[in-house]
N, CA and C atoms as a LAMMPS dump frame, in Angstrom:
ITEM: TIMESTEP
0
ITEM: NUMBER OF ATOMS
141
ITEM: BOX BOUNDS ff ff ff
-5.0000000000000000e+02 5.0000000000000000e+02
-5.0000000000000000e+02 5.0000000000000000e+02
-5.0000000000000000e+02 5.0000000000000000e+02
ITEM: ATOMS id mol type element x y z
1 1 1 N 95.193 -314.958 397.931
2 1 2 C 94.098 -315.8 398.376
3 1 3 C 94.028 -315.691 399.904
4 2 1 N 93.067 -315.229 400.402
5 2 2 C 92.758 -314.497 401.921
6 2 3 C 92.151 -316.481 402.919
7 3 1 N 92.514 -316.501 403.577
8 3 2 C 92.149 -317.885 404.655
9 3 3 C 90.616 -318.438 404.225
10 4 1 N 89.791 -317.328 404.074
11 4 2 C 88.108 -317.881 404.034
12 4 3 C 88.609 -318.628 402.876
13 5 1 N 88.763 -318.21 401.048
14 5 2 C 88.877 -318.743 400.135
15 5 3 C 89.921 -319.83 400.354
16 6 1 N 90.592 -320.117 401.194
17 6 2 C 91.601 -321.186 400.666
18 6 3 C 90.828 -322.257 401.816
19 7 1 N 90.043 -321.951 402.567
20 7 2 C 89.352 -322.705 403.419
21 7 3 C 88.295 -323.449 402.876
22 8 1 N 87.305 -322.54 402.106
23 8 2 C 86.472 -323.508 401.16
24 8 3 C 86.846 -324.117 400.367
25 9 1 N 88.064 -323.901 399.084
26 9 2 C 88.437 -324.152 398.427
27 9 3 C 88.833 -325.875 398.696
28 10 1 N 89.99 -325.917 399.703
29 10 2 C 90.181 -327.041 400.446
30 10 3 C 88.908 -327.633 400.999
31 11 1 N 87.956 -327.424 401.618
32 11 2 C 86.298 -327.594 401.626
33 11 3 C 85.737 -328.736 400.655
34 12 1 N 85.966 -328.02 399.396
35 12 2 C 85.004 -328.86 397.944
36 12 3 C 86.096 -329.539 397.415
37 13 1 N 87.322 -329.081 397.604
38 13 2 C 88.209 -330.462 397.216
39 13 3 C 88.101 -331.814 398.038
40 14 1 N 88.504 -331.285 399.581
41 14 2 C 88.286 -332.394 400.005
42 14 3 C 86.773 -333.522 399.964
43 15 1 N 85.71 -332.758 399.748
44 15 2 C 84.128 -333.456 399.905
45 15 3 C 84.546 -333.901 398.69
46 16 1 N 84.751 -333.487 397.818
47 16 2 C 84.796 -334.015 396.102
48 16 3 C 86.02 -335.385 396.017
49 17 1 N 86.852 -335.15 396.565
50 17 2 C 87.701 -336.052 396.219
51 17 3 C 87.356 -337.954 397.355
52 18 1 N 86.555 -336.831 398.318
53 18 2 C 86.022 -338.558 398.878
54 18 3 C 84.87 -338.974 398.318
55 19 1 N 84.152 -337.73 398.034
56 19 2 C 82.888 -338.456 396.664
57 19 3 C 83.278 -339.538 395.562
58 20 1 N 84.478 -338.846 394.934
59 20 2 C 85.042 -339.562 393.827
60 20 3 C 85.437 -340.851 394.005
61 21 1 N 86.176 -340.583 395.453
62 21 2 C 86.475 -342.217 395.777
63 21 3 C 85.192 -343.124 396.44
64 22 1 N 84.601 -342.798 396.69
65 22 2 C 83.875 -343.936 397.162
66 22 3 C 82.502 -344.279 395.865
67 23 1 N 82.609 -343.35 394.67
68 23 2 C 81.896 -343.355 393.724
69 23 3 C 83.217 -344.408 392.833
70 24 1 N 84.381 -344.304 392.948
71 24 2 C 85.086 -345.292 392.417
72 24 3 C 85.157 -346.778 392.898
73 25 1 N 84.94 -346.881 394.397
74 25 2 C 85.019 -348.392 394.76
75 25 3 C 83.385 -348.664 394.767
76 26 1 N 82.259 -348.102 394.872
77 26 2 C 81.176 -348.25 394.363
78 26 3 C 81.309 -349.241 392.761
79 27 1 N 81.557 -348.819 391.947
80 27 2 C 81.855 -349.37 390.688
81 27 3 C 83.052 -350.616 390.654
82 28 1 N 84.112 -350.314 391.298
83 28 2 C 84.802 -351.511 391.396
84 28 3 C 84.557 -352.353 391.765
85 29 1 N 83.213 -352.612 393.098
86 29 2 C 82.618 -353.665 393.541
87 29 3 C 81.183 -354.176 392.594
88 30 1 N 80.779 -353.34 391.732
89 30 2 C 79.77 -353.865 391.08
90 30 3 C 80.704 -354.672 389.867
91 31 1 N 81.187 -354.491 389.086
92 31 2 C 82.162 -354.907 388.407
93 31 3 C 82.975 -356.223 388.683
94 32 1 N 83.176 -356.246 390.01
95 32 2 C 83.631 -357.55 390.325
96 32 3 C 82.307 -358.514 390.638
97 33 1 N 81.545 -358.075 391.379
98 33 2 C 80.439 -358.772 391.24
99 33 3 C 79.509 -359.303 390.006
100 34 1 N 79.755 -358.399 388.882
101 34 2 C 79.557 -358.962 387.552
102 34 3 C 80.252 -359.828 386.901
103 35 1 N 81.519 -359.755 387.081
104 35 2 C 82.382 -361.053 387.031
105 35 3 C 82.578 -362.473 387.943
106 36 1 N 82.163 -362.019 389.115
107 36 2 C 82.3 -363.121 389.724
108 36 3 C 81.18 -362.859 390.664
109 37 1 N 79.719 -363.746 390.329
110 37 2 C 78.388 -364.037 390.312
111 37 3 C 78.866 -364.688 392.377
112 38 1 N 77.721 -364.499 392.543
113 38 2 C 77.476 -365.566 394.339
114 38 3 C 76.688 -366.354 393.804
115 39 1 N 77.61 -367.713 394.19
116 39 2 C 76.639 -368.362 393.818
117 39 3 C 75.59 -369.314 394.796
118 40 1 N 74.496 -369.485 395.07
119 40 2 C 73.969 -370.152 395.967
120 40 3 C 74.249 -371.538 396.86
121 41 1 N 74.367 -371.45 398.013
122 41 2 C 74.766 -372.475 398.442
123 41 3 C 73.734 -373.87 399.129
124 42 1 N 74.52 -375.072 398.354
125 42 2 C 73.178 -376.255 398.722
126 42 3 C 73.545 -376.548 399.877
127 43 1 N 71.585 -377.332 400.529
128 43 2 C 71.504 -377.553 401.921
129 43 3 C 72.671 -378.458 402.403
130 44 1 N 72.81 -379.824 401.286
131 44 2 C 73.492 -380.529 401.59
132 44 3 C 75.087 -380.782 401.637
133 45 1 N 75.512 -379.535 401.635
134 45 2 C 76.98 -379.306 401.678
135 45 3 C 77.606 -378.956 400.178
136 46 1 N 76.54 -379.029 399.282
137 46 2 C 77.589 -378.828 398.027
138 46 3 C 77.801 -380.439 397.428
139 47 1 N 77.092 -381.152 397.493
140 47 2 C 77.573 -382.715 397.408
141 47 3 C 76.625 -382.828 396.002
């Protein structure tokens, strides 16, 4: 394996593997947000 190929190679791993992760905490935050709703807050303090 000659430098160019191990250069791209490392290239699409690395772009791919931060795709993956931020396509994973993408979903981990919708997920928690489906479980645990915001809920609106009243003028009067919550009273």
């Amino acid at each position: 394996m000659n430098n160019l190929t191990f250069g791209l190679t490392m290239l699409v791993v690395g772009m791919g593997g931060t795709l993956a992760t931020l396509l994973l905490i993408t979903v981990l935050i919708r997920v928690l947000v489906a479980c645990f709703p915001v809920r609106p807050e009243h003028p009067d303090g919550g009273k």
